[in-house]
Backbone as JSON Lines, residues from 0, in Angstrom:
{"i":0,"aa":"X","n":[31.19,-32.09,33.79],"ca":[30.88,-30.71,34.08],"c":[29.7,-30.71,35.06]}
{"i":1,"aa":"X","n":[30.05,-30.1,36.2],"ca":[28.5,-30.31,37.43],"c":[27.62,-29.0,36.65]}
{"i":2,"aa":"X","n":[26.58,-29.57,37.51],"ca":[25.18,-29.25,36.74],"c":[24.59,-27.54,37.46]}
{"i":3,"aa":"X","n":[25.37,-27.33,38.83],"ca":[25.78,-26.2,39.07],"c":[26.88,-24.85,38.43]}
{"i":4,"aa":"X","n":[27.3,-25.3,38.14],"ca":[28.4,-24.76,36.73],"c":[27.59,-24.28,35.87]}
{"i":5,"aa":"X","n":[26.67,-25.51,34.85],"ca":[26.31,-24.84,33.58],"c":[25.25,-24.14,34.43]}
{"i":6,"aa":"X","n":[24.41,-24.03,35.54],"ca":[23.31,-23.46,35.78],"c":[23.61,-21.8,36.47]}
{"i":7,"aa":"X","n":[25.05,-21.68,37.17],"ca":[25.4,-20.51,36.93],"c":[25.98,-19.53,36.06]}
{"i":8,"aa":"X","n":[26.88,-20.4,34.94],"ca":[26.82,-19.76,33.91],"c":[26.09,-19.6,32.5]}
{"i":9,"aa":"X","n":[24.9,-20.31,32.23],"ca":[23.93,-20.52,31.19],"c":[22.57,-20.54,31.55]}
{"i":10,"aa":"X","n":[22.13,-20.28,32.67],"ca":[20.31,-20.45,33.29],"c":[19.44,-19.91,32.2]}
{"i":11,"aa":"X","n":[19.62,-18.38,31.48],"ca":[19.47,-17.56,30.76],"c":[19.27,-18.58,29.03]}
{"i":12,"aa":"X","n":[20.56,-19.02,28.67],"ca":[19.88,-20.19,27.5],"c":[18.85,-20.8,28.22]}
{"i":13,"aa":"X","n":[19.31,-21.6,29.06],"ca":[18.53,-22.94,29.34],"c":[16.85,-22.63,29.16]}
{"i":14,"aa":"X","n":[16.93,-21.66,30.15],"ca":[15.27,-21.1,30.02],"c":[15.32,-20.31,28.35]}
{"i":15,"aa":"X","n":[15.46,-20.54,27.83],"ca":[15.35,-19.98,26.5],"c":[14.95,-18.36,26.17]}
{"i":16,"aa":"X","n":[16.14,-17.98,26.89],"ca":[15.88,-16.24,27.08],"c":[17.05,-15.49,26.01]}
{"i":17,"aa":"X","n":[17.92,-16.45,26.35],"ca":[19.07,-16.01,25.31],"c":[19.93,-16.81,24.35]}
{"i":18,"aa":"X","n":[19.82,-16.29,23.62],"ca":[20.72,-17.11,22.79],"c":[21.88,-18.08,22.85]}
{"i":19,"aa":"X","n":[22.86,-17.63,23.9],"ca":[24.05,-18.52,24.71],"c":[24.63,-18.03,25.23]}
{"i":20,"aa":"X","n":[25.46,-18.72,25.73],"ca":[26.01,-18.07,27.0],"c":[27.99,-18.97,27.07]}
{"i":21,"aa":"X","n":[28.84,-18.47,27.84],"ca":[29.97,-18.8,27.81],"c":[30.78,-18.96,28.97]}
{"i":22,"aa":"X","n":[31.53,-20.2,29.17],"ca":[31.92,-20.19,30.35],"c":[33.66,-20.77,30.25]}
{"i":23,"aa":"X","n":[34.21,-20.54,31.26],"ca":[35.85,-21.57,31.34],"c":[35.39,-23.03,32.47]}
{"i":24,"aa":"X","n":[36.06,-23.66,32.25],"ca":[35.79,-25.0,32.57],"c":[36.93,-26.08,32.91]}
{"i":25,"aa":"X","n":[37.13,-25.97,33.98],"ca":[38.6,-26.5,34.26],"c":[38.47,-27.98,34.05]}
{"i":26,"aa":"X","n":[39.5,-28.62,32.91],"ca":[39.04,-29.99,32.87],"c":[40.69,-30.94,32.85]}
{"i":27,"aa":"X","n":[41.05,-31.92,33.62],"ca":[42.06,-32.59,33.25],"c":[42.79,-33.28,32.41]}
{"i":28,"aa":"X","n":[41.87,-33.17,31.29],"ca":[42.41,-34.24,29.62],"c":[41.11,-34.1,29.0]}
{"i":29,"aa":"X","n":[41.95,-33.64,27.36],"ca":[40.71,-33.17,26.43],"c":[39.73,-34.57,26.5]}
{"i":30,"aa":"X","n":[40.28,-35.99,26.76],"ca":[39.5,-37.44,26.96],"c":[38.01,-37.06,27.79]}
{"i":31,"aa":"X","n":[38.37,-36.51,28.96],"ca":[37.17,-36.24,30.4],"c":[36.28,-34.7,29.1]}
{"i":32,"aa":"X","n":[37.19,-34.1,28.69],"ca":[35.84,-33.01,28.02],"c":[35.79,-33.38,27.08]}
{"i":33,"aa":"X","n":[35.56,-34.26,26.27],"ca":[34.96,-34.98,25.44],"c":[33.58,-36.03,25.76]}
{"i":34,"aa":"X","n":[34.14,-36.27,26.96],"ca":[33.06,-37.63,27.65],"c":[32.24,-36.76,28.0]}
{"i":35,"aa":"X","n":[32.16,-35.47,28.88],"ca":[31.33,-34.54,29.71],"c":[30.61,-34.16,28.64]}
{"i":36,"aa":"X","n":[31.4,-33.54,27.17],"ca":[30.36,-32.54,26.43],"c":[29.3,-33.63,25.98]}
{"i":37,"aa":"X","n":[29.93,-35.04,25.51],"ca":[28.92,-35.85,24.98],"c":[27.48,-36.47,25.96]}
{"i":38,"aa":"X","n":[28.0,-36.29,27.44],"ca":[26.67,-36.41,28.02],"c":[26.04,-35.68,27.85]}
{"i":39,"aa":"X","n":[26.66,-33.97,27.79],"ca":[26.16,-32.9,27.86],"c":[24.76,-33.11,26.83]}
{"i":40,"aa":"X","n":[24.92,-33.37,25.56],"ca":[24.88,-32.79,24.37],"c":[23.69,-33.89,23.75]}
{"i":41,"aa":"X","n":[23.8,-35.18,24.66],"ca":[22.75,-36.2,24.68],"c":[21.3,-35.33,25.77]}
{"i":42,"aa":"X","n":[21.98,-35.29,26.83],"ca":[20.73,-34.41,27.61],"c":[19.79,-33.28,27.17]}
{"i":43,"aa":"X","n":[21.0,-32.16,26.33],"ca":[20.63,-30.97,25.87],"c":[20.21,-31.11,24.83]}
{"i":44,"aa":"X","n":[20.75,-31.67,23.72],"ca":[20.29,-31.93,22.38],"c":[18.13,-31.62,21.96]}
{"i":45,"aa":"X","n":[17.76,-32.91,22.69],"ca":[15.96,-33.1,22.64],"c":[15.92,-31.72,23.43]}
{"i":46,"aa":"X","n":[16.67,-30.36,23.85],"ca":[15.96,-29.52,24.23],"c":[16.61,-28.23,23.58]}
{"i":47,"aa":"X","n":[16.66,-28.6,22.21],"ca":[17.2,-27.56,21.52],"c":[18.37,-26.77,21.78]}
{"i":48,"aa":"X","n":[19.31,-27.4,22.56],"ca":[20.63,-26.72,22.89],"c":[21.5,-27.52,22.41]}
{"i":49,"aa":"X","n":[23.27,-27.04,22.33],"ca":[24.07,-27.95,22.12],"c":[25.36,-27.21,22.88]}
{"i":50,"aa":"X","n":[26.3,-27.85,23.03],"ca":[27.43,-27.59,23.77],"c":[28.68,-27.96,23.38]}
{"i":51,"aa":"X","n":[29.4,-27.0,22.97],"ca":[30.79,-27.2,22.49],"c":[31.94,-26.39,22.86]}
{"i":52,"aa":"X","n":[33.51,-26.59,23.3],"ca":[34.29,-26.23,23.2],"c":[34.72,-25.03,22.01]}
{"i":53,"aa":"X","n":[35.2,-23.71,22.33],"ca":[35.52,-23.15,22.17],"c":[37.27,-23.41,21.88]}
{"i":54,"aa":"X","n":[37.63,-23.36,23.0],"ca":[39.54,-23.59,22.68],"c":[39.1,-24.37,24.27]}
{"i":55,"aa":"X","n":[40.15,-25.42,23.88],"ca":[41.46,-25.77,25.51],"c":[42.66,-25.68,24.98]}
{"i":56,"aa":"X","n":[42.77,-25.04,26.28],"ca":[44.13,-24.88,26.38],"c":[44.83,-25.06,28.07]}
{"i":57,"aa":"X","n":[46.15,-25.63,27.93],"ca":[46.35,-26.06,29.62],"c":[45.03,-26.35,30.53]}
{"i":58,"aa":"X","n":[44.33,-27.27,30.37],"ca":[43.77,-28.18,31.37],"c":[42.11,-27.07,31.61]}
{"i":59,"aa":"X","n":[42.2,-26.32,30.88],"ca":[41.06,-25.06,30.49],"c":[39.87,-25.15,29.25]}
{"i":60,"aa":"X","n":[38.94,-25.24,29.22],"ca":[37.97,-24.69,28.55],"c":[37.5,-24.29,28.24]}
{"i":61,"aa":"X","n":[37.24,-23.52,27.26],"ca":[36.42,-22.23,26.97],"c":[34.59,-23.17,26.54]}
{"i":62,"aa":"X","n":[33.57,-23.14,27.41],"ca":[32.66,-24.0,27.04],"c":[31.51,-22.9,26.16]}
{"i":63,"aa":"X","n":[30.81,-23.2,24.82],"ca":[29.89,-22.24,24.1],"c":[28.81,-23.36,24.36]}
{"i":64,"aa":"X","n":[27.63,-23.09,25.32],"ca":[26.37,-23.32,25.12],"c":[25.72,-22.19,24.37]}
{"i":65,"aa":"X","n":[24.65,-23.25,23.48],"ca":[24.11,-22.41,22.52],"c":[22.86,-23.45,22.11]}
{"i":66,"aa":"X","n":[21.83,-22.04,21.65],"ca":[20.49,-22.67,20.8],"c":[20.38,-22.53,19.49]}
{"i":67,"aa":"X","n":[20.68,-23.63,18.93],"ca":[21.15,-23.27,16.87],"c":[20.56,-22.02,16.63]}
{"i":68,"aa":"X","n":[18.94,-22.28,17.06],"ca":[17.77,-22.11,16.02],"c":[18.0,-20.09,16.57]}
{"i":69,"aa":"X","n":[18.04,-20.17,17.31],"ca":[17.99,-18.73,18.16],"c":[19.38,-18.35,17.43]}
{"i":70,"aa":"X","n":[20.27,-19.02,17.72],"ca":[22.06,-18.26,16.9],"c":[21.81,-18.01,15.3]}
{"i":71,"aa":"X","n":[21.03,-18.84,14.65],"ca":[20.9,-18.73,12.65],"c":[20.1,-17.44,12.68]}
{"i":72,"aa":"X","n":[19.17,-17.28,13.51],"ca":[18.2,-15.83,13.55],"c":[18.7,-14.63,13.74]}
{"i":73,"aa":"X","n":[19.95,-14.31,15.07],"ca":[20.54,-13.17,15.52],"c":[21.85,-13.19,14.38]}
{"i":74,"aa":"X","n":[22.19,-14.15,13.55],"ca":[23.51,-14.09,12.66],"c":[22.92,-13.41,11.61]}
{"i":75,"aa":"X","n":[21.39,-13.56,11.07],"ca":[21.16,-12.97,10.07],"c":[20.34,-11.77,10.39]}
{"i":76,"aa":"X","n":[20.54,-11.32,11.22],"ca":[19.91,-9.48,11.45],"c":[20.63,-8.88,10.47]}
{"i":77,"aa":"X","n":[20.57,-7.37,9.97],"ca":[20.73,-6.93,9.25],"c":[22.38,-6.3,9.93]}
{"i":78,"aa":"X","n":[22.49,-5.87,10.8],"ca":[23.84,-5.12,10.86],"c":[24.31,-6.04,11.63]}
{"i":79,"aa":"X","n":[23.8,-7.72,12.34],"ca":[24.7,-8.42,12.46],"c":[25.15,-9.25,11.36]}
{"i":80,"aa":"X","n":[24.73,-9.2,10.32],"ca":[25.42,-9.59,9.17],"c":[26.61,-8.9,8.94]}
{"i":81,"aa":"X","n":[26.0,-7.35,8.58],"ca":[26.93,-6.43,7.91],"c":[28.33,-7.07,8.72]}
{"i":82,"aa":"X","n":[28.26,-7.1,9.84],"ca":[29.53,-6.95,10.99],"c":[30.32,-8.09,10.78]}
{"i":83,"aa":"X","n":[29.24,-9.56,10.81],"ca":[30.1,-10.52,10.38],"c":[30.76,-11.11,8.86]}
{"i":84,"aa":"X","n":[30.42,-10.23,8.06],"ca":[30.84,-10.19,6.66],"c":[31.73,-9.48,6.65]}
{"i":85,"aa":"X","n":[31.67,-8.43,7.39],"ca":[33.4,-7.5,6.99],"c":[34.59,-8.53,7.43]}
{"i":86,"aa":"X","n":[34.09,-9.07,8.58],"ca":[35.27,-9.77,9.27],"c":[35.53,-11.68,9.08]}
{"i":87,"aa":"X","n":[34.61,-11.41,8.05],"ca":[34.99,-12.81,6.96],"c":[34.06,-13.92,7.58]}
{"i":88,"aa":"X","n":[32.77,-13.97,8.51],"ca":[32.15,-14.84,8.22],"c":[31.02,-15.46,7.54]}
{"i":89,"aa":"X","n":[30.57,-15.97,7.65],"ca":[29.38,-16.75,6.43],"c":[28.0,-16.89,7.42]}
{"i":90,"aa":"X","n":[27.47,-15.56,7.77],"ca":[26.22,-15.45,8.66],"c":[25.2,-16.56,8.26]}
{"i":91,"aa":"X","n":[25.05,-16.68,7.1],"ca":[24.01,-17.85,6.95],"c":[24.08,-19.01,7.24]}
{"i":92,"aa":"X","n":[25.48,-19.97,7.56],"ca":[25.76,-20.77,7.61],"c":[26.21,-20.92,9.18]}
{"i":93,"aa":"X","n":[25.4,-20.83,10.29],"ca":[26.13,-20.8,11.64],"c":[27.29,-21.84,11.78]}
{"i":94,"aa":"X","n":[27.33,-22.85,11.7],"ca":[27.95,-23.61,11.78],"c":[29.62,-23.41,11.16]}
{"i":95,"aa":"X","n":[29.55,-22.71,9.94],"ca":[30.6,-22.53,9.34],"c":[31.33,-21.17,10.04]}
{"i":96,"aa":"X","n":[30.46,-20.45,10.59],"ca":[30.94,-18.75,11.95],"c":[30.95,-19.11,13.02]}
{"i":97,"aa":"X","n":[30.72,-20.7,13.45],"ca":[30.81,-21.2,14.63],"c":[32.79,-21.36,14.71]}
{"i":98,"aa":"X","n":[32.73,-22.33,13.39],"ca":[34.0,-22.74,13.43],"c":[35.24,-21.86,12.98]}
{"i":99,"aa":"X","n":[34.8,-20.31,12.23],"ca":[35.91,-19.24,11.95],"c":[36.24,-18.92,13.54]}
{"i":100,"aa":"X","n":[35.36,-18.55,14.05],"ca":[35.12,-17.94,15.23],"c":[35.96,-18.99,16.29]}
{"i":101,"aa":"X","n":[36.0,-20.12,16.17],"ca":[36.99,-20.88,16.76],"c":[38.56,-20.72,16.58]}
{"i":102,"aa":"X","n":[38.24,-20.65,14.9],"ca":[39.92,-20.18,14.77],"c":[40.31,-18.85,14.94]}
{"i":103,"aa":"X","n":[39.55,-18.02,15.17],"ca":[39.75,-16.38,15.59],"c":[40.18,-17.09,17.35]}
{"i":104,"aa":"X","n":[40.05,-17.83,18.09],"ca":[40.18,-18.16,19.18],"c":[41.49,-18.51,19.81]}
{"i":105,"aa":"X","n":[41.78,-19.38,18.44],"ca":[42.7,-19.85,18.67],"c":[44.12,-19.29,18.44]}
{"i":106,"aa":"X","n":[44.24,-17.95,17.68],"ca":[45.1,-17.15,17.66],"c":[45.19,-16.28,19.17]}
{"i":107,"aa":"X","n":[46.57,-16.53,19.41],"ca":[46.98,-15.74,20.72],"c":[46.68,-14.25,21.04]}
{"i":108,"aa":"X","n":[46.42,-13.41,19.7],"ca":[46.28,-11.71,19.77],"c":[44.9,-11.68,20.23]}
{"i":109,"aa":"X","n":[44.11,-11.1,20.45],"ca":[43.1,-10.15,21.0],"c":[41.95,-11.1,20.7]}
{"i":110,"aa":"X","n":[41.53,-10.69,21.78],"ca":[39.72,-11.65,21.99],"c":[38.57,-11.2,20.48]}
{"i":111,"aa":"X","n":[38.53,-12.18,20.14],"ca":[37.48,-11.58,18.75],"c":[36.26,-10.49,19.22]}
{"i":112,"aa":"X","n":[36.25,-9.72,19.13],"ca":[35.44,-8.5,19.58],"c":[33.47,-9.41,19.0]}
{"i":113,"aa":"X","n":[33.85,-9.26,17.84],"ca":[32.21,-9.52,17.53],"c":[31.73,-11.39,18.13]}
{"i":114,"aa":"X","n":[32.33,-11.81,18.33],"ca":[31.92,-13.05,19.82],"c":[30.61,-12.68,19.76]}
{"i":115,"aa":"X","n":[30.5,-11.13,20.54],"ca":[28.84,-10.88,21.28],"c":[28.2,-11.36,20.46]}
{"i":116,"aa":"X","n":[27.84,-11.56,19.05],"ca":[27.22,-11.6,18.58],"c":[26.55,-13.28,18.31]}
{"i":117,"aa":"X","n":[27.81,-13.67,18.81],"ca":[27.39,-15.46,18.89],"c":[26.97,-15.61,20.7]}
{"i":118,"aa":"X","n":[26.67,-14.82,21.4],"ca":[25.67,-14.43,22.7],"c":[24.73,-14.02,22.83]}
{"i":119,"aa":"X","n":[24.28,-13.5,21.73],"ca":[23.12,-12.96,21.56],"c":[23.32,-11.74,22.2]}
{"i":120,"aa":"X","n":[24.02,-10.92,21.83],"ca":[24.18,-9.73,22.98],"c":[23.75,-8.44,21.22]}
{"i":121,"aa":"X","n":[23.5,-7.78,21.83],"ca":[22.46,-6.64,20.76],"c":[23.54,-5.97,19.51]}
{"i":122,"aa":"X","n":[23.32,-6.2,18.27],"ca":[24.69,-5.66,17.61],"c":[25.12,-4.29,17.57]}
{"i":123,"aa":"X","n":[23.75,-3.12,17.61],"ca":[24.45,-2.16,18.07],"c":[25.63,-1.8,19.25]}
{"i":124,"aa":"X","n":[24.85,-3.05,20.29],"ca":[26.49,-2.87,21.2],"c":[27.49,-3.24,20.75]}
{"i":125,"aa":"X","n":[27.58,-4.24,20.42],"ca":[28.84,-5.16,19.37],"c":[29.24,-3.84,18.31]}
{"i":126,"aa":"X","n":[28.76,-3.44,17.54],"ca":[29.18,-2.07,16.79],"c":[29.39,-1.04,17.5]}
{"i":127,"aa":"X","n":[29.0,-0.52,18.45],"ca":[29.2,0.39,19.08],"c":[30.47,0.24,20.02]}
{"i":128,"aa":"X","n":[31.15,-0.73,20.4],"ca":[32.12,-1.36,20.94],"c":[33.14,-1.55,19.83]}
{"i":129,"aa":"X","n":[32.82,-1.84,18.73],"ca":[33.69,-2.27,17.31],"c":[34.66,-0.73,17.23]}
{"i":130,"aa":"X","n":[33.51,0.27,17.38],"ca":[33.73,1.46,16.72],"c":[34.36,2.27,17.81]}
{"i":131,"aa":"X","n":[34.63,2.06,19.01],"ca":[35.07,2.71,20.53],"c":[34.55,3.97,20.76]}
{"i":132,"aa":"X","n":[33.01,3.46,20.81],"ca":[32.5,4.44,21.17],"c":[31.75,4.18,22.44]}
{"i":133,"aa":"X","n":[31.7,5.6,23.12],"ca":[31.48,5.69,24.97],"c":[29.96,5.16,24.78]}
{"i":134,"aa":"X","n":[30.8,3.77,25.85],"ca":[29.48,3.08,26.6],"c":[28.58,4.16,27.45]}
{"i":135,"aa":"X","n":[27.62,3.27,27.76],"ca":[27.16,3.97,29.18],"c":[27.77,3.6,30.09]}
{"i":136,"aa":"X","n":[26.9,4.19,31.36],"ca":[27.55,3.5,32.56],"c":[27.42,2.43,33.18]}
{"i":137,"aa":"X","n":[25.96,1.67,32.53],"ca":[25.41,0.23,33.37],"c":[25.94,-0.9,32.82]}
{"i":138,"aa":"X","n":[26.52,-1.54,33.94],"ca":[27.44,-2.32,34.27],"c":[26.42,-3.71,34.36]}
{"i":139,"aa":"X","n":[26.77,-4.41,32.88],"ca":[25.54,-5.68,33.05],"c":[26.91,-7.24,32.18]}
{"i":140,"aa":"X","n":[25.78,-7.88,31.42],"ca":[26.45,-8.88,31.02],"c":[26.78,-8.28,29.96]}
{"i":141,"aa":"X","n":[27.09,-7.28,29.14],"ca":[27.92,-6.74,28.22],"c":[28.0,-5.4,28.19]}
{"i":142,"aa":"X","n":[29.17,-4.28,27.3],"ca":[28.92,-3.11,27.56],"c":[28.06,-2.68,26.36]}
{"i":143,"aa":"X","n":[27.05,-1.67,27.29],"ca":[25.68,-1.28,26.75],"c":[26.45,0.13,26.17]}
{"i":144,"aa":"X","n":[25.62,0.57,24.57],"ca":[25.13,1.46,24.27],"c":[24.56,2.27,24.23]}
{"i":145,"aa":"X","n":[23.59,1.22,23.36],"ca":[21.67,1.61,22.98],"c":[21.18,1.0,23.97]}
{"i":146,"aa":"X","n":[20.13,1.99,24.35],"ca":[18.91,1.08,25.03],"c":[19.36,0.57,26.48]}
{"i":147,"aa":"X","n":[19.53,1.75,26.89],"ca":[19.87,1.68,28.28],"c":[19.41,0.83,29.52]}
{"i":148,"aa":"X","n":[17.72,1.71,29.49],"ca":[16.63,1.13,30.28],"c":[16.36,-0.33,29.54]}
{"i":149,"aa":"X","n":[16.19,-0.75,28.39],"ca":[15.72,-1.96,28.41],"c":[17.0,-3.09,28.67]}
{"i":150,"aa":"X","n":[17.85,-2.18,28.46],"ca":[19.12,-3.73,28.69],"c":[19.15,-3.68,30.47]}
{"i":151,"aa":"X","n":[18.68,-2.89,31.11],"ca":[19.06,-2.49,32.39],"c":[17.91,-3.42,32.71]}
{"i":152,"aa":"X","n":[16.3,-3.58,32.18],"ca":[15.36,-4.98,32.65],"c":[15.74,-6.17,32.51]}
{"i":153,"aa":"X","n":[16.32,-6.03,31.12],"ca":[17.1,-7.63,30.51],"c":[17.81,-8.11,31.42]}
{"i":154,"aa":"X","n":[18.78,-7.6,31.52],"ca":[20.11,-7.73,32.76],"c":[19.03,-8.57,34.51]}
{"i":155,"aa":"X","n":[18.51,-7.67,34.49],"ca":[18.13,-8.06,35.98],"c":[16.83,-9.28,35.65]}
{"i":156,"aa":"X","n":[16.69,-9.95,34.04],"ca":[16.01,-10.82,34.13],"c":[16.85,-11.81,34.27]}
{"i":157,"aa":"X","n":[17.91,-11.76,33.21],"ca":[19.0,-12.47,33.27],"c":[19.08,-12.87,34.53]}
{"i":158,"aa":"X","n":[19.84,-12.08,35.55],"ca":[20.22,-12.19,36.98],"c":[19.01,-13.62,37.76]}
{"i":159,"aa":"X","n":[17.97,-12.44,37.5],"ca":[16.35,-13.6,38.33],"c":[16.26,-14.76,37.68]}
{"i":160,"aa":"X","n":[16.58,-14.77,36.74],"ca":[17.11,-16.18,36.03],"c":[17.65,-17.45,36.53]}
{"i":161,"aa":"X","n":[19.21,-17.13,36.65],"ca":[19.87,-17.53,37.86],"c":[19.68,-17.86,38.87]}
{"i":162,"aa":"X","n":[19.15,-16.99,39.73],"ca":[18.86,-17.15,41.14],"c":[17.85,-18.17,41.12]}
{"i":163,"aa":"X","n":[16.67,-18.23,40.12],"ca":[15.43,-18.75,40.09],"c":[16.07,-20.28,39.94]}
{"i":164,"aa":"X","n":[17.33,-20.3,39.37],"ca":[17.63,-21.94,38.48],"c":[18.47,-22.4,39.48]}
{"i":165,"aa":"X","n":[19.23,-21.72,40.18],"ca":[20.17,-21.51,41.36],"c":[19.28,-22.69,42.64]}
{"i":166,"aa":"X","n":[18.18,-21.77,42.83],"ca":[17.37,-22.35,44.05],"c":[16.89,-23.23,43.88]}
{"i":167,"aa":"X","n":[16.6,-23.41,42.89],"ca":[15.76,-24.81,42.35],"c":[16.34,-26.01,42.28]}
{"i":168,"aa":"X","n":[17.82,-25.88,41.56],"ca":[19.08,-26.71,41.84],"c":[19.18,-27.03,43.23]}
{"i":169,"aa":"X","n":[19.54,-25.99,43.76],"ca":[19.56,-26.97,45.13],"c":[18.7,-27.33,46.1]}
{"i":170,"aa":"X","n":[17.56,-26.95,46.18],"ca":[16.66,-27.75,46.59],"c":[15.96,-28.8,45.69]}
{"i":171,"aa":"X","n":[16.92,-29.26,44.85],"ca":[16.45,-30.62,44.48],"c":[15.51,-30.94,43.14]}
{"i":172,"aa":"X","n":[15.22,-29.77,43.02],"ca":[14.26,-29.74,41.4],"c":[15.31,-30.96,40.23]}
{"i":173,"aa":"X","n":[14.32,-31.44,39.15],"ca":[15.52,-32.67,38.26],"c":[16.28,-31.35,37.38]}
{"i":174,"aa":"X","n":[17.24,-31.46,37.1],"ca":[17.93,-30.41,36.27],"c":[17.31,-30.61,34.86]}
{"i":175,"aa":"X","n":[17.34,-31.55,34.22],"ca":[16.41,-31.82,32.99],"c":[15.27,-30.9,32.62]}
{"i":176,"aa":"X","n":[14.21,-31.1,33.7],"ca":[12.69,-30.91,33.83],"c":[13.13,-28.75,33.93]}
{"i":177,"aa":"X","n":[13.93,-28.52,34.4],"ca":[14.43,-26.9,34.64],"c":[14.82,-26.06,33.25]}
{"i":178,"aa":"X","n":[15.31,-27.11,32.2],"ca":[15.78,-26.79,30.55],"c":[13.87,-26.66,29.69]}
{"i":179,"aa":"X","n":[13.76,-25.44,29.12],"ca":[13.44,-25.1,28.51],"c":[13.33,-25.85,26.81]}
{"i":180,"aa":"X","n":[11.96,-26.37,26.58],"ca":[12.3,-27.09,25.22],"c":[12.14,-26.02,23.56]}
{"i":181,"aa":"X","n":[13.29,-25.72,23.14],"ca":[12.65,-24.77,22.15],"c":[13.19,-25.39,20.76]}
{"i":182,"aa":"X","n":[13.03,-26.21,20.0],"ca":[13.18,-27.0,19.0],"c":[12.59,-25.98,17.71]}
């Protein structure tokens, strides 16, 4: 997996802003994304991240970077519990809503709606989306509810994020030394 990839779709973990982030990942044999995640996961690991497959399917990846310690915290909020208990997972146990949430994946019908919540994305939106109720209009990394103006700063930190990890990448900064240590 090039190191441009995870840095346009994850800058936001890496710098330890968000909880995780999600990407597709075109790979030729589950053999090569197995070898990739395990470099991955040796590099990321000492910096409090980890990296795992979601589903492949046809030569595709669904890749979940994620920070445990940050995912066990946003699973046990109070109405992101409520949300993931109706729909049968075990908030306390990330690991064990890591892997329902896989098999919610792996069924062909409809994208598991509460996901956001393993993104760190705010659960009133995730509920407010559950419940089909009118977004706003700002158009960011998820659809907003609540909290218009502050997801509207978030968003454009997110963005400066990127760009900031973007430039740095290619002018040569070590990609290592750019990851955020939050243990």
């Amino acid at each position: 997996m090039p190191e441009e990839l995870v840095v346009r779709h994850a800058s936001p973990t890496l710098a330890g802003m968000k909880t995780a982030n999600m990407f597709s990942y075109s790979v030729e044999s589950p053999e090569k994304l197995k070898s990739d995640l395990r470099k991955w996961n040796k590099l990321l690991r000492k910096k409090g991240i980890r990296v795992i497959p979601l589903r492949y399917k046809e030569q595709k990846a669904l890749i979940y970077i994620y920070r445990p310690n940050m995912l066990s915290c946003d699973l046990r909020g109070d109405l992101a519990e409520l949300i993931l208990r109706e729909k049968g997972y075990a908030p306390e146990n990330p690991n064990l809503s890591i892997k329902k949430l896989i098999k919610e994946l792996e069924n062909e019908g409809e994208f598991p709606h509460e996901i956001g919540l393993f993104l760190g994305y705010d659960p009133e939106d995730v509920n407010g989306y559950l419940e089909n109720k009118e977004p706003s209009d700002l158009k960011g990394y998820w659809k907003v509810y609540v909290n218009e103006e502050e997801k509207r700063k978030l968003f454009s930190k997110y963005k400066k994020c990127t760009k900031v990890y973007s430039d740095r990448l290619k002018n040569g900064k070590d990609f290592e030394r750019m990851i955020v240590s939050k243990i």
